[in-house]
C-alpha positions in Angstrom: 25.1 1.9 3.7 23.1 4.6 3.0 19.5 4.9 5.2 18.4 7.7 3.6 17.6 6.3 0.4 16.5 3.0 1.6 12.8 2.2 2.2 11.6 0.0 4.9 8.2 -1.9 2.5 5.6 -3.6 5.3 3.5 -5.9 4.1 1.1 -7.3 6.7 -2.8 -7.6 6.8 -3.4 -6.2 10.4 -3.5 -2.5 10.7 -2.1 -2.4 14.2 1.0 -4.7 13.3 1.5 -2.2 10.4 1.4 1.1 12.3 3.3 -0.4 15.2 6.0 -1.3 12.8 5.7 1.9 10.5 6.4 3.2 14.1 9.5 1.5 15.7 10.9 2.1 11.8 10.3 5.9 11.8 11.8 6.3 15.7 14.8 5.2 14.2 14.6 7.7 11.3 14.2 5.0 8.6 11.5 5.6 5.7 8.7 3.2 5.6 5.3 2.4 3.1 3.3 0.1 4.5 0.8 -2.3 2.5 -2.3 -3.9 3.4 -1.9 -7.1 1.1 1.0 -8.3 -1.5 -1.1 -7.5 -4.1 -1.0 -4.1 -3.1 2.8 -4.0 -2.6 3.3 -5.9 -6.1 1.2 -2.9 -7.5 3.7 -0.4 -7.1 6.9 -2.6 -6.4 10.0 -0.8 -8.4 13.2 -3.4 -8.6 15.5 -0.1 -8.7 13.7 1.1 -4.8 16.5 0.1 -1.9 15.6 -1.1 0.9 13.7 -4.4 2.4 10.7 -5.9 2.7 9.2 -6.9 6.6 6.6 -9.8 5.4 3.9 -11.5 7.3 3.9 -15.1 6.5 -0.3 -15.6 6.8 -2.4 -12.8 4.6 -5.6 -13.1 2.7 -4.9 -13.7 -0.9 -1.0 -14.3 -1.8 0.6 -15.2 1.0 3.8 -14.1 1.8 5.8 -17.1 0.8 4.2 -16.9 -2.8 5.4 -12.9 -2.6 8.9 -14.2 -1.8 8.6 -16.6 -4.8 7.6 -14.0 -6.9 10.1 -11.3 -6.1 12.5 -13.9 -6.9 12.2 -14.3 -10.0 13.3 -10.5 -10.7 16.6 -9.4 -11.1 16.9 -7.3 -8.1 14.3 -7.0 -5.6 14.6 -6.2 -1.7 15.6 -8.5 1.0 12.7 -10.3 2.8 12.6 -10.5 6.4 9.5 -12.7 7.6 7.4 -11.8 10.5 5.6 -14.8 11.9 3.4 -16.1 14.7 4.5 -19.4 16.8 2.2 -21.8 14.6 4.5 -20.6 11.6 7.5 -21.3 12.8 7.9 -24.4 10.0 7.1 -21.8 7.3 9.3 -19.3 8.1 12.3 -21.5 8.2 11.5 -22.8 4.8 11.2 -18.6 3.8 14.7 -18.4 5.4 16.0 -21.4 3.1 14.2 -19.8 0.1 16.7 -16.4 0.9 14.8 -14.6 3.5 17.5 -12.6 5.8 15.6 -13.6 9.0 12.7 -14.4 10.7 11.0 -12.8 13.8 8.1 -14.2 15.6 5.5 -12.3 17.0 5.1 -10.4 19.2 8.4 -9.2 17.9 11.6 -7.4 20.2 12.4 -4.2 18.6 16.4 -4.5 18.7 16.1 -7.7 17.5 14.0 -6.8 14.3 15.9 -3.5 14.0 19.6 -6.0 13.8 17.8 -7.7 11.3 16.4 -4.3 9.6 20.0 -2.8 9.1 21.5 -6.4 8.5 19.2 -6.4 5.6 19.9 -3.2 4.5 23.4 -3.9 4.4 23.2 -7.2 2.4 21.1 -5.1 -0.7 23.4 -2.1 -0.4 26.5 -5.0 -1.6 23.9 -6.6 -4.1 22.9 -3.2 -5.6 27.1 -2.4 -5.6 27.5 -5.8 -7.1 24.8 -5.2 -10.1 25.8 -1.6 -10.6 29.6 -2.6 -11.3 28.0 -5.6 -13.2 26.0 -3.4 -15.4 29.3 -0.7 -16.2 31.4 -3.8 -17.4 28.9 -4.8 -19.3 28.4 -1.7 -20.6 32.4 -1.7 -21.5 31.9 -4.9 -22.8 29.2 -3.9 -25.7 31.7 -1.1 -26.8 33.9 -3.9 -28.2 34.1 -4.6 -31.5 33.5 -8.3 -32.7 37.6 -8.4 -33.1 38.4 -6.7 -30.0 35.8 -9.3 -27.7 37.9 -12.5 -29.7 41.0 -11.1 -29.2 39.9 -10.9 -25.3 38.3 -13.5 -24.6 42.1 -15.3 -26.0 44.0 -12.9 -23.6 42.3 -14.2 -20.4 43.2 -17.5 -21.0 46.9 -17.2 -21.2 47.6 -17.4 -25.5 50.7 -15.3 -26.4 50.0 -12.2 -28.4 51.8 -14.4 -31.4 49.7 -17.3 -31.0 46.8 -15.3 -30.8 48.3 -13.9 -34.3 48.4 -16.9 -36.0 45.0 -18.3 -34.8 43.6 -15.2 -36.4 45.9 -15.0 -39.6 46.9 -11.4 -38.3 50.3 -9.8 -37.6 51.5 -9.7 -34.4 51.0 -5.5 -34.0 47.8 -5.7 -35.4 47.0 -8.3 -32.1 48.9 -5.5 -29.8 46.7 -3.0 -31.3 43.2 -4.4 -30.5 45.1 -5.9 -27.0 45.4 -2.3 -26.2 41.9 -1.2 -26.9 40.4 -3.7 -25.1 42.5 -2.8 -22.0 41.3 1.1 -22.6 37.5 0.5 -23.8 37.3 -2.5 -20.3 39.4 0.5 -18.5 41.8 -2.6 -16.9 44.6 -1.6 -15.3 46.7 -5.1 -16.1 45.6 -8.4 -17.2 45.0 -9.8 -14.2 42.0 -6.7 -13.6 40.8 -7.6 -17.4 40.7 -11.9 -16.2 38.6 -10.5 -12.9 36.1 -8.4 -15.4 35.7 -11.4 -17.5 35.0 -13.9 -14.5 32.4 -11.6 -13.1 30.8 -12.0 -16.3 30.8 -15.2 -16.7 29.4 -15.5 -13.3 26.3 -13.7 -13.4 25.6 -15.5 -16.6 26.0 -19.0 -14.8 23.7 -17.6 -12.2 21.4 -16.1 -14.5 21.2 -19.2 -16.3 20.6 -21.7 -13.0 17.7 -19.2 -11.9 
């Protein structure tokens, strides 16, 4: 994990709660923009920024369960932690079931938001990994020709180069020929590498699809 380029994002309607948070972030020589509304913070929010996002549950305007329902619906977008007082305690669970990493309740121990602070930062640090990888098979992906993405997509499941020939009313070499481009444009190392690519694929599309 990389701190350096991750931004701690406070969104909280009390200017003490801010600064003293913007504080205990900065002593540990993490970045921090602090917010005085979700409006404020949706203003400016970049879904390419690391980092996460320390919410208060109760604010004037959106609340910060509507903010977490909102930043869902992006692709990428920080992990929430929720800071809430005792009465909220209902709320924040149901934040914590809709994905937040964790909830503290105020007034808040330092370590213990700071665990959750670089637990957090951890858990986008994968996701960002996971989408960046994501995005470069993709990328591999579009370089193959209509041919090339039939030919594969028989490979993974298991046909014989010589079935796969007489499915497509090709020879034989001309199926080892594209078989071999697809290996170099997807940059697999062996079939098994190529059936991993694919699944990943597949996967964020499922996903994509159920969200």
């Amino acid at each position: 994990m990389n701190t350096n380029t991750s931004t701690i994002f406070i969104v909280d309607d009390d200017t003490q709660v801010r600064q003293a948070l913007a504080l205990l972030m900065e002593s540990v020589g993490l970045k921090v923009q602090t917010y005085p509304s979700a409006d404020v913070y949706l203003e400016q929010f970049d879904p390419e920024a690391p980092g996460c996002l320390i919410l208060d549950v109760r604010m004037p305007g959106m609340s910060g369960l509507e903010l977490q329902a909102r930043l869902a619906a992006e692709a990428m977008h920080p992990p929430v932690i929720i800071i809430t007082g005792h009465g909220d305690v209902p709320m924040a669970v149901r934040a914590v079931q809709a994905g937040a990493v964790d909830f503290i309740e105020k007034p808040f121990n330092d370590q213990a938001l700071l665990d959750s602070v670089h637990r957090a930062l951890d858990l986008d640090a994968r996701q960002r990994g996971r989408a960046s990888k994501l995005a470069e098979v993709q990328s591999r992906l579009a370089s193959l020709t209509p041919r090339e993405q039939q030919v594969m997509k028989m490979v993974v499941t298991g046909k014989r180069n010589k079935n796969i020939a007489l499915e497509l009313s090709v020879s034989q070499s001309t199926v080892e020929a594209h078989r071999a481009k697809v290996m170099e444009k997807m940059q697999a190392q062996s079939l098994s590498d190529l059936m991993r690519m694919v699944l990943s694929l597949e996967d964020s599309s499922k996903n994509s699809g159920s969200g």
